[in-house]
Structures are given as C-alpha cells and as structure tokens.
PDB file of N, H, CA, C and O in Angstrom:
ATOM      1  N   UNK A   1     -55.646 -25.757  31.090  1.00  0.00           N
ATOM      2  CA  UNK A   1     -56.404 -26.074  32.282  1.00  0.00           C
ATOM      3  C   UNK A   1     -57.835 -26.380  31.864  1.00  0.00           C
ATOM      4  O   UNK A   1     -58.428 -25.602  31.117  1.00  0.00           O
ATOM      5  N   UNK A   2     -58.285 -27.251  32.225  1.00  0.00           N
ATOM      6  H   UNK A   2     -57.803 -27.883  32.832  1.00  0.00           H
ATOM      7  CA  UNK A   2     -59.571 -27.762  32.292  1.00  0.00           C
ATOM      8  C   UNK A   2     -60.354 -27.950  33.801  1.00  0.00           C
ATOM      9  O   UNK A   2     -59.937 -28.565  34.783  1.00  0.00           O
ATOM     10  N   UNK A   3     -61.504 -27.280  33.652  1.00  0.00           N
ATOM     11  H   UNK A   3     -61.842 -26.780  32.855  1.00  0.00           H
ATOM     12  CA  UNK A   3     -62.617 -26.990  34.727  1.00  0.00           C
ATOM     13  C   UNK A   3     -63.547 -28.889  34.524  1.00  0.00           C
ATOM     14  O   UNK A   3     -64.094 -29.491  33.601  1.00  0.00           O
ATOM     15  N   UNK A   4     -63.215 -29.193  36.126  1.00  0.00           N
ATOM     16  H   UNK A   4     -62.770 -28.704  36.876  1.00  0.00           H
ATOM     17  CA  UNK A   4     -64.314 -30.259  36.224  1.00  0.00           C
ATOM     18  C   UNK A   4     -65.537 -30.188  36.459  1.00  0.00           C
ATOM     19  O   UNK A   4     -66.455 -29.542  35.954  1.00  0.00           O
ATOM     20  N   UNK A   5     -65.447 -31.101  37.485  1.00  0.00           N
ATOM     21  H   UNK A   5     -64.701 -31.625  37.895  1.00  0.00           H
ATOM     22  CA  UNK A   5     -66.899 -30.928  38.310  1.00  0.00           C
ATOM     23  C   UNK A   5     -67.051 -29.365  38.773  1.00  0.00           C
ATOM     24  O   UNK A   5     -66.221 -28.468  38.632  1.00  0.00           O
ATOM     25  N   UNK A   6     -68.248 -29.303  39.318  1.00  0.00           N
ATOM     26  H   UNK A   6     -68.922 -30.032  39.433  1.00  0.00           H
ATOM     27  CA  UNK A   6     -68.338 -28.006  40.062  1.00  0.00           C
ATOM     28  C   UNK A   6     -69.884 -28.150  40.924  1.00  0.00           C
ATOM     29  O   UNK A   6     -71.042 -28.093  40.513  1.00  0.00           O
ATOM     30  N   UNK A   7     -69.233 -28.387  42.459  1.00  0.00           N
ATOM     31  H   UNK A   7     -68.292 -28.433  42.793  1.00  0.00           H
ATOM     32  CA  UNK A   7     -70.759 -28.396  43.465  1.00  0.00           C
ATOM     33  C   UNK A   7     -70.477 -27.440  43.865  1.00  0.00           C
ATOM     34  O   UNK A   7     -69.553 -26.676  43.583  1.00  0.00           O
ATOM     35  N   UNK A   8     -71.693 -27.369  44.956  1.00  0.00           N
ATOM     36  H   UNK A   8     -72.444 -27.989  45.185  1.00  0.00           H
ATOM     37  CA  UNK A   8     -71.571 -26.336  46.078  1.00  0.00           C
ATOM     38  C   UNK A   8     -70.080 -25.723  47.187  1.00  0.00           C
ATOM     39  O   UNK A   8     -69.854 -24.651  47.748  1.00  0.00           O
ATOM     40  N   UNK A   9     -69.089 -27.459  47.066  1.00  0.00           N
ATOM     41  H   UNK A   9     -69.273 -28.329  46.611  1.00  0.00           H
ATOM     42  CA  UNK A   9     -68.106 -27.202  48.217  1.00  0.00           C
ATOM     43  C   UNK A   9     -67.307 -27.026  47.747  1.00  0.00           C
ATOM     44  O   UNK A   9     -66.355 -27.153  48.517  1.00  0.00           O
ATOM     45  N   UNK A  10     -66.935 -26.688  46.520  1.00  0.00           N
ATOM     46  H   UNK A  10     -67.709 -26.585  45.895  1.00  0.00           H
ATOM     47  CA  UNK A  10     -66.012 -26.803  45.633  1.00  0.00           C
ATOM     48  C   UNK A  10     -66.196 -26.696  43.881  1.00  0.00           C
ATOM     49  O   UNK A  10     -67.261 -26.607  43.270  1.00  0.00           O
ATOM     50  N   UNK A  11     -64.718 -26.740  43.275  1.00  0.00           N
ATOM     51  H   UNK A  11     -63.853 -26.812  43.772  1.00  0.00           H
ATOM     52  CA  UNK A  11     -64.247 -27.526  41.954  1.00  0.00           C
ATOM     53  C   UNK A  11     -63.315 -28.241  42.120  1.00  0.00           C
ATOM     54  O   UNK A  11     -62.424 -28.307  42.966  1.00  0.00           O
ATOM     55  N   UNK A  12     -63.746 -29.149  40.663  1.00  0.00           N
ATOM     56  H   UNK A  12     -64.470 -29.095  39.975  1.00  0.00           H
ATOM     57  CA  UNK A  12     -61.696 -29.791  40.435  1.00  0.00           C
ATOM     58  C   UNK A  12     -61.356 -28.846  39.300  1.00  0.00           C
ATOM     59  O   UNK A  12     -62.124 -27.938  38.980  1.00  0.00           O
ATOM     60  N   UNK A  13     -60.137 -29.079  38.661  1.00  0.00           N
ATOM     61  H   UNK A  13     -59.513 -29.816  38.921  1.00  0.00           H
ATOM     62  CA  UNK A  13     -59.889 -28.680  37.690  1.00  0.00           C
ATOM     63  C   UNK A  13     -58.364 -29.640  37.548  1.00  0.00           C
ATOM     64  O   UNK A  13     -57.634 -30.017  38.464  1.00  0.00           O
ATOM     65  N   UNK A  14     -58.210 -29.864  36.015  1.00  0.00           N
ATOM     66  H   UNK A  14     -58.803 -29.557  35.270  1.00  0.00           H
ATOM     67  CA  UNK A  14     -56.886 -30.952  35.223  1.00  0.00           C
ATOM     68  C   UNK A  14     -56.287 -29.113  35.119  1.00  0.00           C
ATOM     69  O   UNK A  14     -56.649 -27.938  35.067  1.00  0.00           O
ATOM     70  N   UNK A  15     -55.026 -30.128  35.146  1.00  0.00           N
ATOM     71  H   UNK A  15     -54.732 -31.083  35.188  1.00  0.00           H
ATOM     72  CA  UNK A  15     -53.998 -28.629  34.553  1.00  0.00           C
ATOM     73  C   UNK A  15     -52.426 -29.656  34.688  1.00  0.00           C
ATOM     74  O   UNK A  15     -51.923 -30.110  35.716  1.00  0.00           O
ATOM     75  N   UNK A  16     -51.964 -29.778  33.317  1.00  0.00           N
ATOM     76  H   UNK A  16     -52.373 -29.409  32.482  1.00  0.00           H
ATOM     77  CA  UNK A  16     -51.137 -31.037  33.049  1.00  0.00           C
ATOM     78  C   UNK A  16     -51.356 -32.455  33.710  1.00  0.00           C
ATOM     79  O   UNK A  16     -50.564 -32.990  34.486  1.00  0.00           O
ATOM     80  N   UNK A  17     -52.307 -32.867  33.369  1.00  0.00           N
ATOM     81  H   UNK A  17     -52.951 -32.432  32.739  1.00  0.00           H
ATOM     82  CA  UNK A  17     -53.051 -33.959  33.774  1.00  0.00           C
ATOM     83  C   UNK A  17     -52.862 -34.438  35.167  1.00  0.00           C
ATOM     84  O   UNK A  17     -52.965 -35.591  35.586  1.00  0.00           O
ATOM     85  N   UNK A  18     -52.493 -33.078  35.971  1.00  0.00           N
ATOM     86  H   UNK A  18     -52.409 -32.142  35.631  1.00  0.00           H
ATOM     87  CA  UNK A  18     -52.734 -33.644  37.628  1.00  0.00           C
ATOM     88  C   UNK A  18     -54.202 -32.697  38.077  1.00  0.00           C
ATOM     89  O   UNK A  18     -54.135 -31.492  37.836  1.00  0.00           O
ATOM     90  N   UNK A  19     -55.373 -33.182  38.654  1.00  0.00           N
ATOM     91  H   UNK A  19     -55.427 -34.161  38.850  1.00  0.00           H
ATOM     92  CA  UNK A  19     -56.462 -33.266  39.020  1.00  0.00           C
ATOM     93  C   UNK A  19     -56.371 -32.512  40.202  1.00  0.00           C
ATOM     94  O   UNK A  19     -55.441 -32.922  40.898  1.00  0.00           O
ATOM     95  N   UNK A  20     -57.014 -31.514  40.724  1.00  0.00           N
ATOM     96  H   UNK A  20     -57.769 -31.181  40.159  1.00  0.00           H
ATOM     97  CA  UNK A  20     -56.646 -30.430  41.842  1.00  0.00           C
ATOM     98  C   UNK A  20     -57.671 -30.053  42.127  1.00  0.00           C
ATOM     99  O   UNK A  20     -58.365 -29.717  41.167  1.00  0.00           O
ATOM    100  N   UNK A  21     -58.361 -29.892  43.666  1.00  0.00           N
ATOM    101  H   UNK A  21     -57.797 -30.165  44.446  1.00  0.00           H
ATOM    102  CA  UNK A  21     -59.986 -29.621  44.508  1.00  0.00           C
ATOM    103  C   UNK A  21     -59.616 -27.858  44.761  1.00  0.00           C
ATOM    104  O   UNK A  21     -58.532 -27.374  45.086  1.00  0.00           O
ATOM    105  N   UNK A  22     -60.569 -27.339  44.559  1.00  0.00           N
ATOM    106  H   UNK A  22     -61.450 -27.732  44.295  1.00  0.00           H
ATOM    107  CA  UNK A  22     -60.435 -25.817  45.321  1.00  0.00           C
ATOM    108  C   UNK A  22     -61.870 -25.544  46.172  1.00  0.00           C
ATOM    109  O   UNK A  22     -62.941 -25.156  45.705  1.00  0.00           O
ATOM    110  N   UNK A  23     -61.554 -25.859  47.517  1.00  0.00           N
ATOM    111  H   UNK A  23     -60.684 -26.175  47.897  1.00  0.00           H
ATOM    112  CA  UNK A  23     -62.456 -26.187  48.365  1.00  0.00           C
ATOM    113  C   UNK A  23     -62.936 -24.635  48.965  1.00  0.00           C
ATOM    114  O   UNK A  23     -62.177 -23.852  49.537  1.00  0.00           O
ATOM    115  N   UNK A  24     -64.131 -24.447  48.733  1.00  0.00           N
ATOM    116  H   UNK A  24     -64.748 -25.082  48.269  1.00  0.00           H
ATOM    117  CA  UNK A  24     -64.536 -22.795  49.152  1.00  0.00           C
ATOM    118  C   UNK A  24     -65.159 -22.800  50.509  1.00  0.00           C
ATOM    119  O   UNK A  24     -66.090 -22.104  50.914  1.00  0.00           O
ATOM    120  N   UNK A  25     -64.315 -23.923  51.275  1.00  0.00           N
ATOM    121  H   UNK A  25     -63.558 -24.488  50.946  1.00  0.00           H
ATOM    122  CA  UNK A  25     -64.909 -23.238  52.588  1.00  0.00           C
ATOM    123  C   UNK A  25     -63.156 -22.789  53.294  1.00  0.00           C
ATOM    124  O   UNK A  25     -62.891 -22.350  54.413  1.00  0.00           O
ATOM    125  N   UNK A  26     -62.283 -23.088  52.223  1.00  0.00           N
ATOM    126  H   UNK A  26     -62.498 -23.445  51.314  1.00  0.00           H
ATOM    127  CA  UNK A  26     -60.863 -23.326  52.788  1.00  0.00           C
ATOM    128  C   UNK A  26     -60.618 -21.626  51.714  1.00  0.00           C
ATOM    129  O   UNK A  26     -59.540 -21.032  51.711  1.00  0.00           O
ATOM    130  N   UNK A  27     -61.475 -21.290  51.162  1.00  0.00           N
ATOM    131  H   UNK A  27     -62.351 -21.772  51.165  1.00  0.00           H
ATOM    132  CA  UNK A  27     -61.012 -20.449  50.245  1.00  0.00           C
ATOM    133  C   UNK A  27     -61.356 -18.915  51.138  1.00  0.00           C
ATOM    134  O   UNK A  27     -60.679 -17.894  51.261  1.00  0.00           O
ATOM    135  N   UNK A  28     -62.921 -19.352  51.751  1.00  0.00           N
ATOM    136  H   UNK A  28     -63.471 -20.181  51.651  1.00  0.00           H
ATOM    137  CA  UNK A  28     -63.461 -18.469  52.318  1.00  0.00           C
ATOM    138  C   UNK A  28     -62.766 -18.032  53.983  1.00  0.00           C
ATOM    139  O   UNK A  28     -62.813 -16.900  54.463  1.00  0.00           O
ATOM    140  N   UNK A  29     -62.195 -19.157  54.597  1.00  0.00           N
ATOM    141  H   UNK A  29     -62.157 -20.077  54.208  1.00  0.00           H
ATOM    142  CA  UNK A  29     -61.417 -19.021  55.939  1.00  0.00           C
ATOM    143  C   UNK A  29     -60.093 -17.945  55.157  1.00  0.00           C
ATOM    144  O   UNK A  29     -59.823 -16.811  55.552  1.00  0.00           O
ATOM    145  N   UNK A  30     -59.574 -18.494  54.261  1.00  0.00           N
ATOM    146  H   UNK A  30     -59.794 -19.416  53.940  1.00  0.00           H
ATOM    147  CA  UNK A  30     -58.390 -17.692  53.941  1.00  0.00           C
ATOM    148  C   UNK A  30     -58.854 -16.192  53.751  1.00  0.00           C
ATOM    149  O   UNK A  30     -58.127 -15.335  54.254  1.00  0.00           O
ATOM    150  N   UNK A  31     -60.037 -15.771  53.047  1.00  0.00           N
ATOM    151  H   UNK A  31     -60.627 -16.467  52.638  1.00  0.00           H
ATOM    152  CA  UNK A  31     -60.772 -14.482  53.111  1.00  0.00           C
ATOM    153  C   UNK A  31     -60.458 -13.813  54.204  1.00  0.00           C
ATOM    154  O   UNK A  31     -59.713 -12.834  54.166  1.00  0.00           O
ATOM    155  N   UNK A  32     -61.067 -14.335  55.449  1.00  0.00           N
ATOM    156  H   UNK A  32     -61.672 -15.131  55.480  1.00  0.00           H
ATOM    157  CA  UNK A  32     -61.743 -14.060  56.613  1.00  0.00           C
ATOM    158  C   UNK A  32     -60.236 -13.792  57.088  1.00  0.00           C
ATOM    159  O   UNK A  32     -60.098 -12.629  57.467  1.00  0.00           O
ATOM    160  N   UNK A  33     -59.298 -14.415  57.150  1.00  0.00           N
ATOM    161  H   UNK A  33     -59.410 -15.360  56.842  1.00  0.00           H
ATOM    162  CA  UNK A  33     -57.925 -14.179  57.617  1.00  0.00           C
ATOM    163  C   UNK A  33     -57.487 -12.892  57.281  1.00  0.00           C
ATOM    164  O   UNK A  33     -57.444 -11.842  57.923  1.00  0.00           O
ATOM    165  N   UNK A  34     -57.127 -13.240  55.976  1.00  0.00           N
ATOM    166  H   UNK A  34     -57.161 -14.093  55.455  1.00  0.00           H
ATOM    167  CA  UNK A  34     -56.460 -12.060  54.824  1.00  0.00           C
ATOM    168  C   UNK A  34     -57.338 -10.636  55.664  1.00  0.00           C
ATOM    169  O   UNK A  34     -56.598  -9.924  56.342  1.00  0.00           O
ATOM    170  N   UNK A  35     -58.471 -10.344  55.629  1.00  0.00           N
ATOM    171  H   UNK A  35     -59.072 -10.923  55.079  1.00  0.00           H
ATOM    172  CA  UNK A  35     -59.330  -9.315  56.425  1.00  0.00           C
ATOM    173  C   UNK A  35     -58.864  -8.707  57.579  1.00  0.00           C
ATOM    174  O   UNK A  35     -58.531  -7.534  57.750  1.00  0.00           O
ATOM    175  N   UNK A  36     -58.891 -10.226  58.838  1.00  0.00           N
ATOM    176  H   UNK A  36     -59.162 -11.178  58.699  1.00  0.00           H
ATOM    177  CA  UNK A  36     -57.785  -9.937  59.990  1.00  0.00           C
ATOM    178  C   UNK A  36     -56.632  -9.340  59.977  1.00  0.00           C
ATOM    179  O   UNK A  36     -56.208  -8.462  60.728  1.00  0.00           O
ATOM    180  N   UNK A  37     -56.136  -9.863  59.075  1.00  0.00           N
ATOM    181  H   UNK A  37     -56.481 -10.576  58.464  1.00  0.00           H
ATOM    182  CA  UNK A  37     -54.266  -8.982  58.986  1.00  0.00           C
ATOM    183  C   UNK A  37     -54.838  -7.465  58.654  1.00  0.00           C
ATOM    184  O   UNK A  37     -54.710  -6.404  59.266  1.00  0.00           O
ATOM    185  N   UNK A  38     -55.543  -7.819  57.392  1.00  0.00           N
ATOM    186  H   UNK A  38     -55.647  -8.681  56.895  1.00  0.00           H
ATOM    187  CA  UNK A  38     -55.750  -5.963  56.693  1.00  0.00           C
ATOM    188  C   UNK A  38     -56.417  -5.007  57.704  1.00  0.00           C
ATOM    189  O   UNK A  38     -56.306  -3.782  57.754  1.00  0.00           O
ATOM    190  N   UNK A  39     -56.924  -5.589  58.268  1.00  0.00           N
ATOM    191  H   UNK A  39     -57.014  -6.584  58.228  1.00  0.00           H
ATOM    192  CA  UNK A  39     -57.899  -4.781  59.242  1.00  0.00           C
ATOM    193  C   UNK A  39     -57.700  -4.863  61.115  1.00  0.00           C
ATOM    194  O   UNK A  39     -58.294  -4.403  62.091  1.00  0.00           O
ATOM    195  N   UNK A  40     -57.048  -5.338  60.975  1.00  0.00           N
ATOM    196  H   UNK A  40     -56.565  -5.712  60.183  1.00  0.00           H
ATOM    197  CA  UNK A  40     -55.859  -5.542  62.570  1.00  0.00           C
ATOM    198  C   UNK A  40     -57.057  -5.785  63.361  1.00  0.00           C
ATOM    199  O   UNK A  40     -57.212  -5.119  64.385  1.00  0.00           O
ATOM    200  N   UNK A  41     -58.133  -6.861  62.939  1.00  0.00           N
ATOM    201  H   UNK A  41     -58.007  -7.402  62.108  1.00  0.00           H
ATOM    202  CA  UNK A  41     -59.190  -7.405  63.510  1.00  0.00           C
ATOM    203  C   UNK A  41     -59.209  -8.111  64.775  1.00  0.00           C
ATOM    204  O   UNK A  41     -58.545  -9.146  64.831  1.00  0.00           O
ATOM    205  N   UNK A  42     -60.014  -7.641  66.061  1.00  0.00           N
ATOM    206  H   UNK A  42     -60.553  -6.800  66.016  1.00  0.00           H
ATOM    207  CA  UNK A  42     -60.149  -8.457  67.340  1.00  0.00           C
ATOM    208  C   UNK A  42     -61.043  -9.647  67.098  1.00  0.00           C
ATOM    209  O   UNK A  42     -61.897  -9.707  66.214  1.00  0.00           O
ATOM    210  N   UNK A  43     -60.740 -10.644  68.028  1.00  0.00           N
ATOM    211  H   UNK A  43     -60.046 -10.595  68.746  1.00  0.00           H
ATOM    212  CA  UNK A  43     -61.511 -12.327  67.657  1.00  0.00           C
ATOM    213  C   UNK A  43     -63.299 -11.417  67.693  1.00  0.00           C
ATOM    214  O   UNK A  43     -64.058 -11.802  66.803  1.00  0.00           O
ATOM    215  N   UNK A  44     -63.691 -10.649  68.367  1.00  0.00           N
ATOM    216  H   UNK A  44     -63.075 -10.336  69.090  1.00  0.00           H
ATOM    217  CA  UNK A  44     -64.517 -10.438  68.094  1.00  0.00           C
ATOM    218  C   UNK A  44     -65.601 -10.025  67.115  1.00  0.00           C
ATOM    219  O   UNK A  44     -66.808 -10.235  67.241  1.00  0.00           O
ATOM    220  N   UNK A  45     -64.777  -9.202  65.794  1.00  0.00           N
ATOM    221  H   UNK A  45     -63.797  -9.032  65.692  1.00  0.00           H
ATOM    222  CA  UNK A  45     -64.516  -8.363  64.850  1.00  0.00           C
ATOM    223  C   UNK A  45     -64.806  -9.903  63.918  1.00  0.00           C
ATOM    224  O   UNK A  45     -65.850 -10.055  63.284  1.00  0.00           O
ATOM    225  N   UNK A  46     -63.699 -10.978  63.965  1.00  0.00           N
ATOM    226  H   UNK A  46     -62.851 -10.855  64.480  1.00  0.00           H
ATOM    227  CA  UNK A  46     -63.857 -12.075  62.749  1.00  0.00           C
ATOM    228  C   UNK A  46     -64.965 -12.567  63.076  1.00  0.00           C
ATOM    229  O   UNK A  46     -65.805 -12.715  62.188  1.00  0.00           O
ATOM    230  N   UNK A  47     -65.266 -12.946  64.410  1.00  0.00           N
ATOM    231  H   UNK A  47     -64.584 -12.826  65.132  1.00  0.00           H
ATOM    232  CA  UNK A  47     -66.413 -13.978  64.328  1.00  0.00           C
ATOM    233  C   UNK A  47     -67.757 -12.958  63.660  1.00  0.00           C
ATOM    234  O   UNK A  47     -68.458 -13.413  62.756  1.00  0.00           O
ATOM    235  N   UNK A  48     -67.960 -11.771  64.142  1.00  0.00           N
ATOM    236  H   UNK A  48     -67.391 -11.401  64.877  1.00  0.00           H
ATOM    237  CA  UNK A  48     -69.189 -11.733  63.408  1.00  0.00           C
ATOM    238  C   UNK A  48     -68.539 -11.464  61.905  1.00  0.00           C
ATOM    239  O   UNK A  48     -69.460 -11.165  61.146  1.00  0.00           O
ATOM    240  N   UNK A  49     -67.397 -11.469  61.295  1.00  0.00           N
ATOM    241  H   UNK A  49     -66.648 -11.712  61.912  1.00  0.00           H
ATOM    242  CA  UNK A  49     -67.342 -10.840  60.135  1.00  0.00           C
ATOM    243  C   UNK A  49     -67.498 -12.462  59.100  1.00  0.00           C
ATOM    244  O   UNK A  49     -67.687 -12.620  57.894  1.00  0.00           O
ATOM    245  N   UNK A  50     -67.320 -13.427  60.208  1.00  0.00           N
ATOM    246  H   UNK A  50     -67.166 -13.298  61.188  1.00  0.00           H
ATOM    247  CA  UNK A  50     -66.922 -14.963  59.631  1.00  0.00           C
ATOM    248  C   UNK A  50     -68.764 -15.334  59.154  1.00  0.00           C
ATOM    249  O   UNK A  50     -69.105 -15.790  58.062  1.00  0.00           O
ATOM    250  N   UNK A  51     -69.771 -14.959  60.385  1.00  0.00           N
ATOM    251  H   UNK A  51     -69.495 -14.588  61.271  1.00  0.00           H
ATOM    252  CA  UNK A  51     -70.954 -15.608  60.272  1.00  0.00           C
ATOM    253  C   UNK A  51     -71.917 -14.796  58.742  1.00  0.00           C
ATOM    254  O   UNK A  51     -72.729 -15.422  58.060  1.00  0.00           O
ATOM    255  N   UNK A  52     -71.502 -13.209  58.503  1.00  0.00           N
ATOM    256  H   UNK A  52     -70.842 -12.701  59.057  1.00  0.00           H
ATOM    257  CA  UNK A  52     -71.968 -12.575  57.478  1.00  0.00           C
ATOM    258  C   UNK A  52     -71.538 -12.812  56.096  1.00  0.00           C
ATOM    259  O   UNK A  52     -72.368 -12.778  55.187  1.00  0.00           O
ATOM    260  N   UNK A  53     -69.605 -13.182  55.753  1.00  0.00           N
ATOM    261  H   UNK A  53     -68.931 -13.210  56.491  1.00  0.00           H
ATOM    262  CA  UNK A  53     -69.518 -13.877  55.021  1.00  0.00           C
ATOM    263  C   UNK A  53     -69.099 -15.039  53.881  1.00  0.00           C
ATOM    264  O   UNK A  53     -68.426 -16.019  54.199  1.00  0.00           O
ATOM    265  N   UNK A  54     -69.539 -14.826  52.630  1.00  0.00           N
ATOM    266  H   UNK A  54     -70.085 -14.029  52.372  1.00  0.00           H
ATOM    267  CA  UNK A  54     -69.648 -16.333  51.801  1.00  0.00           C
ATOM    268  C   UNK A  54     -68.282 -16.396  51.302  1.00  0.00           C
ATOM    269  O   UNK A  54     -67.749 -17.473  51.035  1.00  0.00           O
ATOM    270  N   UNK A  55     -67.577 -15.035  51.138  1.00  0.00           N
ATOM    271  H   UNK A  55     -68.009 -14.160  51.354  1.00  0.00           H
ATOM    272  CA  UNK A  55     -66.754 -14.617  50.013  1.00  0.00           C
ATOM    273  C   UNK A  55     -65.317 -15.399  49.901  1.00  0.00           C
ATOM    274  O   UNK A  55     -64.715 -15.591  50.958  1.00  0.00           O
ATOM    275  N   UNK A  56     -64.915 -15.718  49.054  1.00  0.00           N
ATOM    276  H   UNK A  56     -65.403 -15.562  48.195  1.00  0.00           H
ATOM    277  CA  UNK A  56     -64.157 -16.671  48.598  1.00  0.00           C
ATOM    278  C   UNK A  56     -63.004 -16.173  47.569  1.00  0.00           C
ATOM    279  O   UNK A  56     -62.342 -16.876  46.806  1.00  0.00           O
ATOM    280  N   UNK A  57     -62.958 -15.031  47.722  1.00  0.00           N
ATOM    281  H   UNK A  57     -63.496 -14.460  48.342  1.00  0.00           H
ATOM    282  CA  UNK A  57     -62.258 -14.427  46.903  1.00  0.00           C
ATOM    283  C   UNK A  57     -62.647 -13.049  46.367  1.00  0.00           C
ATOM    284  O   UNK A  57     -63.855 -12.822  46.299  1.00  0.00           O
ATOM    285  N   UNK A  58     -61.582 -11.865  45.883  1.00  0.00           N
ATOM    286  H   UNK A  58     -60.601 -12.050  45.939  1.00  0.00           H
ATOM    287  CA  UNK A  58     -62.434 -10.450  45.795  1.00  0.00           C
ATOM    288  C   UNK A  58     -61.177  -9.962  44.567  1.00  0.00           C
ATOM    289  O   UNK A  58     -59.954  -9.966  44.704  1.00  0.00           O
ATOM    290  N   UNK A  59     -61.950  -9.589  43.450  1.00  0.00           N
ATOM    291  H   UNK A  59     -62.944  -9.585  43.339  1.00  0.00           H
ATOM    292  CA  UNK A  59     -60.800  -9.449  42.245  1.00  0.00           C
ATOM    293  C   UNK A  59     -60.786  -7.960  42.302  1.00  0.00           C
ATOM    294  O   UNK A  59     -61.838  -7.323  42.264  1.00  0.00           O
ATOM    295  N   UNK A  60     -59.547  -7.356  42.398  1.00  0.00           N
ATOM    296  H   UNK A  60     -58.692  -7.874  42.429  1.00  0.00           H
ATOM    297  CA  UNK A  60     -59.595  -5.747  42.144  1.00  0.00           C
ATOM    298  C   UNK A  60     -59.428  -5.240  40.180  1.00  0.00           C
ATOM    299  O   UNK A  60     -58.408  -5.135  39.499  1.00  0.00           O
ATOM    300  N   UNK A  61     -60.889  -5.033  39.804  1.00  0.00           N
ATOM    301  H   UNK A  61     -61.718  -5.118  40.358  1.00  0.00           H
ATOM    302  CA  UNK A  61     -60.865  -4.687  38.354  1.00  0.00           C
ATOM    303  C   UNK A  61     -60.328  -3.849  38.117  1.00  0.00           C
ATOM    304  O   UNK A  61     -60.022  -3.631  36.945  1.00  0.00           O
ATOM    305  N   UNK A  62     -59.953  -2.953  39.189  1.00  0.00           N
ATOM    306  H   UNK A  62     -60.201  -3.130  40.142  1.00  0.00           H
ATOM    307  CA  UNK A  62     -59.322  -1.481  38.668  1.00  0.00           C
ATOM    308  C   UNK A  62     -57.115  -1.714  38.719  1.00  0.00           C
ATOM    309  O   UNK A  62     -56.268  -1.126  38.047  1.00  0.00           O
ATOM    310  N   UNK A  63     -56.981  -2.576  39.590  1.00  0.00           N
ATOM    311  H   UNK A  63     -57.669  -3.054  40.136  1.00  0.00           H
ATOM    312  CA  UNK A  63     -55.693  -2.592  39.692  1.00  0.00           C
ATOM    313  C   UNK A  63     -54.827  -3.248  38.296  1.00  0.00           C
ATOM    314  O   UNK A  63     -55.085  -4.311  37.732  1.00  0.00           O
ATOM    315  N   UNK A  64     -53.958  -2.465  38.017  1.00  0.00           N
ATOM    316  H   UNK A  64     -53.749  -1.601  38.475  1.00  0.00           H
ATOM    317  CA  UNK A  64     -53.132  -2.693  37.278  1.00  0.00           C
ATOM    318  C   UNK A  64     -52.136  -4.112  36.444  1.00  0.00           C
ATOM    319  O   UNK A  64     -51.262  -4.709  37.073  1.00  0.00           O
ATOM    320  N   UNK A  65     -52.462  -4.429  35.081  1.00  0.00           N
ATOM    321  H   UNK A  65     -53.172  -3.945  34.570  1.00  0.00           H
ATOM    322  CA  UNK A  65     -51.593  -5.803  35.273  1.00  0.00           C
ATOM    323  C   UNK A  65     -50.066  -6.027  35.865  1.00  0.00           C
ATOM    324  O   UNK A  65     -49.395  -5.031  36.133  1.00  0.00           O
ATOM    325  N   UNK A  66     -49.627  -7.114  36.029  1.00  0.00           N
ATOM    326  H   UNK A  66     -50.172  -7.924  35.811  1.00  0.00           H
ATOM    327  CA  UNK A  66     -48.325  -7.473  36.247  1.00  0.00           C
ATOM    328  C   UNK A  66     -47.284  -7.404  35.659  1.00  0.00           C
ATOM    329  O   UNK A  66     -46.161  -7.247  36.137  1.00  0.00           O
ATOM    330  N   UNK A  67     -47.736  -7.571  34.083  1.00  0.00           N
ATOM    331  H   UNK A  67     -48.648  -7.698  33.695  1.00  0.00           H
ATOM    332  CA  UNK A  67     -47.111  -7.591  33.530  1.00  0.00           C
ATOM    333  C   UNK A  67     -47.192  -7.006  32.266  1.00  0.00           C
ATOM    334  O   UNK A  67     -46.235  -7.071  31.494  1.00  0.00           O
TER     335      UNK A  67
END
C-alpha cells in the first residue's frame, strides 16, 4: 500500500494499483454513529456530540491482537 496525496478532506492511497479516497468527513459521521449505537444516543445527544467532534477514528492501544 502506498499513501498519496493527503489534504484536509481526505487521502488517497494505491493498494494493488487500484487508487482509493478515505474521506474524513464520511469517516467522522461513521464516528458519530458508531457512538449512537454504543451509547443508545437521543437526536439530541448526537447533534451536540456531532458539533464538538473532529474524530475520525479511535484506536484501542490496550486491546489485544487478532491474531
């Protein structure tokens, strides 16, 4: 895998020479979701949790590999 470009709304990245966008405002809605389920969140609950934040992803360092 190879890392492309990289702006503000995003990256690309090659990975067997097909070219692929990872768009962090599509990364950050999926956040904000994932939250809702975990947290059995009212529309009220996301919207302010949507306007505070950026996050795009959250790695647990302590959890265990897969494999």
């Amino acid at each position: 895998m190879r890392i492309g470009e990289v702006t503000s709304e995003g990256f690309t990245f090659n990975n067997l020479d097909k070219e692929s966008f990872v768009d962090f405002k599509e990364c950050n809605e999926n956040w904000i979701m994932y939250n809702k389920r975990k947290n059995n969140w009212t529309d009220d609950e996301i919207l302010d949790f949507r306007t505070k934040s950026k996050c795009v992803g959250q790695r647990d360092i302590c959890a265990k590999p897969l494999i």
